[in-house]
N, C-alpha and C positions, 0 to 999 in steps of 0.2 A: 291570849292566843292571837296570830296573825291573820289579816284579810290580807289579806297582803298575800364561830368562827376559831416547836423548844425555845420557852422563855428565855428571854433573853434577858441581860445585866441589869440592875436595877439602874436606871437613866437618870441624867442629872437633871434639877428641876422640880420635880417632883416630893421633895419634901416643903412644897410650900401648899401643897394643896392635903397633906397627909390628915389635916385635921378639917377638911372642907366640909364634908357631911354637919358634923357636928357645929363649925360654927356657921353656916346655912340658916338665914334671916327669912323668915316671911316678910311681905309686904304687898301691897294692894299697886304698885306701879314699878314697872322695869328700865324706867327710864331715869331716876334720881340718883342713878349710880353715876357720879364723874369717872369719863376714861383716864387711868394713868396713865404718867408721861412715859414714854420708852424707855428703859434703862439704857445707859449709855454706853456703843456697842454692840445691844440687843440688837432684835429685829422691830422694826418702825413700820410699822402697819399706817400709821397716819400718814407720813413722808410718803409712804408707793402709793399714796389717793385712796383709800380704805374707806369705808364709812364711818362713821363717827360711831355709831353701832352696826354690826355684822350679826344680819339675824340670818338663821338656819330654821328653817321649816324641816322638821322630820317628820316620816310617815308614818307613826307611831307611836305607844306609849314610851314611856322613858325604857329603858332596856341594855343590857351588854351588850347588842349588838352597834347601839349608839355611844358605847364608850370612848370611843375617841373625838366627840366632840365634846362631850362633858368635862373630859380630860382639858379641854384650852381653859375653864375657867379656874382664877385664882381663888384664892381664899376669901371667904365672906360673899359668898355667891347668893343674888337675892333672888328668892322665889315669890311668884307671881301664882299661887293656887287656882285665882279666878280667870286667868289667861292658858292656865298651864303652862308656864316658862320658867324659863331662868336663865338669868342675866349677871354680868358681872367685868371688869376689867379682862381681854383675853389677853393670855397667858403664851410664852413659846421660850422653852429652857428655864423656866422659873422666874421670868420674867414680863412685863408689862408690856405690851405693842403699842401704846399709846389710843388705841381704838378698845368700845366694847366689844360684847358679844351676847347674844340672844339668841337662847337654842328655844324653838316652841315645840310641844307635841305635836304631832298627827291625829291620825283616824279617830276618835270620837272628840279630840278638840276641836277640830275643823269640819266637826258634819260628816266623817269619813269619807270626803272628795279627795280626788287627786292632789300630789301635793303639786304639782303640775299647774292645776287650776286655780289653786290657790296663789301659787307667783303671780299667776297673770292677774287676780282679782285686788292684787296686795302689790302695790311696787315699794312698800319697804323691805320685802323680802328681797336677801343678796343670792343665798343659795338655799337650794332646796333638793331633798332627795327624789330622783326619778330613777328608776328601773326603767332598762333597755327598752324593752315592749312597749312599755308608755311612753317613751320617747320617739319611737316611732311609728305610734299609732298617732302622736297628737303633732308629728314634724309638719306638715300644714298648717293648723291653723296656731299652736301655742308651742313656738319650737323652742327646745334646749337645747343645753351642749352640756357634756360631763366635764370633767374636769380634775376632778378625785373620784377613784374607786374603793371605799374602806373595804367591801368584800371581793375579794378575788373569785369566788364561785358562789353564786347562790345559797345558799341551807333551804331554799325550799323543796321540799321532797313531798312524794308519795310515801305511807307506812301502811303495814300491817302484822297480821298475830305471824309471830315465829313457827307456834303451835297449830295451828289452823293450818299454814301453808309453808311449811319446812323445806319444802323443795324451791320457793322464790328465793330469787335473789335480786332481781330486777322487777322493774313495772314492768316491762315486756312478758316477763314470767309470770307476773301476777294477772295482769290481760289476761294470759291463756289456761291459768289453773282456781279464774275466782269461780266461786260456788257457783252455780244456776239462781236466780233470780237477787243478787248481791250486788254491791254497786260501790265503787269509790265514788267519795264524797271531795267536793271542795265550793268554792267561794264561786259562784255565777259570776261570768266574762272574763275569767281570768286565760291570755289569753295564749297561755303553755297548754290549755287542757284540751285549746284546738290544736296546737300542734302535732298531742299526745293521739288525739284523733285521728286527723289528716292523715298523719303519717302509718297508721295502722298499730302503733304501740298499744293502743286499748279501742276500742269499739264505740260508738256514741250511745248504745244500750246499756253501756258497764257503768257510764258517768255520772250522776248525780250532782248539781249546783247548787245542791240546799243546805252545805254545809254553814251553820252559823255558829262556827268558833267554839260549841260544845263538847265534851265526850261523850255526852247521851247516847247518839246512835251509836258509835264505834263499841260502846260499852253491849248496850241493847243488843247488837249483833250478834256478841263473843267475840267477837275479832275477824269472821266472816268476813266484812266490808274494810274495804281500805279507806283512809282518808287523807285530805293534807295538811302538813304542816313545815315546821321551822328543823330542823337537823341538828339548830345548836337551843331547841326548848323543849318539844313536845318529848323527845324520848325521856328524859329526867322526869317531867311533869306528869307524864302516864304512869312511869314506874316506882315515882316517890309522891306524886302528889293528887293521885286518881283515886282512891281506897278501893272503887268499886271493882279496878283493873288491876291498877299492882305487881304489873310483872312487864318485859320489857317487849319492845316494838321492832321490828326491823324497816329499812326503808332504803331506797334509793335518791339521790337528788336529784335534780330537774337538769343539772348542769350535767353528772352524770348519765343522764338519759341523752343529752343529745340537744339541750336548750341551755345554751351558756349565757344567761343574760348575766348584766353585770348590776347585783339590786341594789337598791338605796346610793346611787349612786349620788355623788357631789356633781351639783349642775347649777349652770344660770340661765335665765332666761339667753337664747341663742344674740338677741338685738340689745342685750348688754356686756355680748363679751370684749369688745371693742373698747368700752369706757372702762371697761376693771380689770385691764392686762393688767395694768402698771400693779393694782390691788392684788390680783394675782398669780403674778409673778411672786410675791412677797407670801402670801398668803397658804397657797396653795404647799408650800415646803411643812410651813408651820403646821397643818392639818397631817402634812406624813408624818411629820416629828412626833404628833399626839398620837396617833395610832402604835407607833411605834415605844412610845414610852405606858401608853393607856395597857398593853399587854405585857411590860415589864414588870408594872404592878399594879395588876386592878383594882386590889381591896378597896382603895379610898376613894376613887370615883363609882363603883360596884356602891360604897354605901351612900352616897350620892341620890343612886336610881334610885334605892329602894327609899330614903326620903322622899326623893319626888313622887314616887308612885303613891306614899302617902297620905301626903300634901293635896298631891290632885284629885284622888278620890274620886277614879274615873269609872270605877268595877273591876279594873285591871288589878289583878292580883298578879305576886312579883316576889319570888321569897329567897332570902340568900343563895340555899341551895341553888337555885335557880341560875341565878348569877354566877356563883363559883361554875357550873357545869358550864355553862352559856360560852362564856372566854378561855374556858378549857382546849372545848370541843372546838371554837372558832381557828384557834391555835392548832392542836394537835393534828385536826385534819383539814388543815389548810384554807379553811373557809374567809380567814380572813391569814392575809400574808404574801411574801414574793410573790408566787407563781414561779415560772420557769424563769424568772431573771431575779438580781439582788434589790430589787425596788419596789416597794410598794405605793400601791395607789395607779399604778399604770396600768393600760387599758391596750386589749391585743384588737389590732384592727378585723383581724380574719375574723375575731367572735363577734364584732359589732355585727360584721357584712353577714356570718350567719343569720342574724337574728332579723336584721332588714330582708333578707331573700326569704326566712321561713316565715314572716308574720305580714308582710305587704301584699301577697296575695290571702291571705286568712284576712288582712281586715277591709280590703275589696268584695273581699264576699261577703262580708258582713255590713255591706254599705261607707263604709269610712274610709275613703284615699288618703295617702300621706302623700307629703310632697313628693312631685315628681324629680325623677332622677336622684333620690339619696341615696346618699354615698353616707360612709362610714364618718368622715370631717364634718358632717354637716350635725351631728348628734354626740358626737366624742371626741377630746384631743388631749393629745399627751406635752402639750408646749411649756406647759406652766411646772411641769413633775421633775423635780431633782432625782435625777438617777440615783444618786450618791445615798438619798436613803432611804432606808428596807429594816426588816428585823433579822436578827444574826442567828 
């Protein structure tokens, strides 16, 4: 669970990693892997200044929502269990860039801190996923900039019982018809739930921040209490993998309601985007290309995760099902993909600016300035994104 997306043509590339899962090596280091040369004509990720390994800090377990990174590795991808990683030659058309790649877990690999904090505590991290909000709650003192957007709208949402409360359709609706003494639940300082506040969509009586990622309470309730979750996992997980529940959830998403952050965003620390244009520029295409091909055909990276969630042994449970619904949903409604233009991974300025004017006074009140005068450029740019590709 989170503390804390019309198929398109089967893509060229892609049958090199068909058998990746399977032949996916243990090992106790991610570093023994030599980068391969570039193919000739490919893209050369060494040439545009790349790192000799390209790590990716995610904020999270392995997951479909992370498939398009898993997607750049080639065949014979080595897993690191005692790291939580994996590593391997990156990949872009079925071919070699000359540079690695090292994708890490998040949340209980790193102590569940930000991955945010972790760039700044780590400078061999290249990119790392930040959500909007955290980027401009931490633009003072540990600033990013985005770079790549893999979800065009959130999946965080609010749910609840269909049955309980048939007449919601929205959390505004839910605000004003939950029970007497019931309460939506979610993850403490998350900081959409003051928005949800502030703004009067729910009340600070109705909220609850004790949620610890269980169905316990929502179960215990009957469906009474709302809680939060993911859009493209808990509705499957409640209704095929809950026993206690077993029947389906409705919800709204956060982006929906009126908070368009753009999550897991692809970012660098902000005082090295200067030194990894060159990187990139070159880089930044190949990451659309994976997204784009990762939803072509997920099955072979999809069994990937569930190796890795294996491997890792984290608590995190993760079951095909899961995965099939996960890249479904991301697809079908839109959670991850274009938007209103033919390009994916771009990022609309008017949503950044939303998110800086609804959350820089919420985190004044809460004690924590972000820089002054931010603007949309100083947290998000669209310079390094080939128009040219999108999913069809």
């Amino acid at each position: 669970m989170h503390k804390r997306t019309k198929r398109v043509a089967f893509a060229s590339g892609l049958a090199v990693i068909s058998m990746l899962a399977l032949a996916a090596c243990s090992s106790g280091s991610t570093t023994s892997t030599p980068a391969a040369s570039a193919a000739a004509g490919g893209v050369d990720l060494a040439a545009a200044g790349c790192p000799a390994t390209v790590v990716i800090q995610t904020d999270w377990n392995p997951e479909a929502e992370h498939g398009h990174l898993y997607q750049l590795l080639g065949p014979n991808p080595v897993i690191d269990a005692n790291k939580k990683s994996v590593s391997g030659p990156l990949y872009a058309n079925g071919a070699p860039t000359g540079v690695n790649v090292e994708i890490r877990s998040g949340g209980p690999a790193i102590g569940f801190q930000t991955v945010t904090s972790q760039m700044y505590a780590d400078n061999s991290i290249t990119l790392g996923y930040v959500t909007t909000d955290e980027a401009v709650q931490l633009s003072a003192d540990q600033p990013t900039t985005a770079v790549f957007a893999p979800l065009d709208k959130t999946p965080l949402m609010i749910m609840w019982d269909p049955a309980t409360y048939p007449n919601v359709k929205t959390i505004a609706d839910l605000g004003k018809q939950l029970q007497p003494g019931k309460v939506i639940r979610y993850f403490g300082g998350s900081a959409y739930m003051d928005y949800l506040t502030s703004s009067g969509i729910l009340s600070k009586s109705q909220v609850d921040g004790s949620y610890d990622g269980t169905p316990a309470s929502f179960v215990a309730d009957q469906g009474a209490s709302g809680q939060q979750g993911f859009a493209s996992a808990e509705p499957y997980q409640y209704q095929y993998e809950v026993p206690a529940w077993g029947k389906a959830v409705n919800y709204q998403t956060l982006n929906d309601a009126g908070y368009p952050v753009y999550a897991s965003a692809v970012s660098v620390r902000s005082g090295d985007l200067t030194s990894l244009s060159g990187c990139l520029t070159k880089l930044v295409p190949v990451l659309q290309q994976a997204e784009v091909d990762y939803f072509a055909n997920p099955e072979p990276v999809n069994s990937l995760i569930l190796n890795l969630v294996t491997q890792f042994n984290t608590g995190w449970v993760y079951s095909q099902g899961m995965a099939d619904y996960s890249d479904k949903t991301m697809a079908d409604q839109g959670l991850a993909g274009n938007g209103d233009n033919s390009t994916i991974g771009d990022m609309d300025t008017a949503r950044v600016q939303k998110i800086i004017d609804i959350d820089t006074p919420l985190y004044a009140a809460n004690g924590k300035a972000v820089k002054a005068g931010l603007t949309p450029a100083d947290i998000a740019t669209n310079q390094f994104i080939d128009t040219s590709i999108g999913m069809k």
